[in-house]
C-alpha positions in Angstrom: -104.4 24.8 -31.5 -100.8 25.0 -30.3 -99.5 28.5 -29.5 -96.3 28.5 -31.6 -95.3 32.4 -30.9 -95.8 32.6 -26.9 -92.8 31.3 -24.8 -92.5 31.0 -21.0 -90.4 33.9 -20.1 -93.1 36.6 -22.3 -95.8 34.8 -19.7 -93.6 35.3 -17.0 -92.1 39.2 -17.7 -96.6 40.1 -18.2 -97.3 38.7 -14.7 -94.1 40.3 -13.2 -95.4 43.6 -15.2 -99.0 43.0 -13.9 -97.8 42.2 -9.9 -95.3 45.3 -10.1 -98.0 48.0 -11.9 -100.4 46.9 -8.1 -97.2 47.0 -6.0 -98.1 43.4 -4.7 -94.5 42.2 -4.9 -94.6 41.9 -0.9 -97.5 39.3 -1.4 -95.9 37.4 -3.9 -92.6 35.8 -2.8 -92.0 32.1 -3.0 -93.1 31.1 0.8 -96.3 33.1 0.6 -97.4 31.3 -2.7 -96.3 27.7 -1.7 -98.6 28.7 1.4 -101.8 29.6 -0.7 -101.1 27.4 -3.6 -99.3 23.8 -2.3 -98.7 20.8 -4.1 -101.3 18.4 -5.4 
């Protein structure tokens, strides 16, 4: 069943909230996570 309430930017704003409250923003910055995570 569809999640009608949930958007993108609420997912977006709890991981932000979830990185900052570990202070692992120097870990995640767009070169490190194309590193660990690359395309298919």
């Amino acid at each position: 069943m569809p999640d009608k309430t949930t958007n993108i930017q609420h997912l977006k704003d709890k991981v932000s909230e979830f990185v900052k409250e570990r202070n692992w923003e120097k870990f995640h910055n767009p070169k490190n996570l194309s590193i660990k995570y690359p395309a298919p």
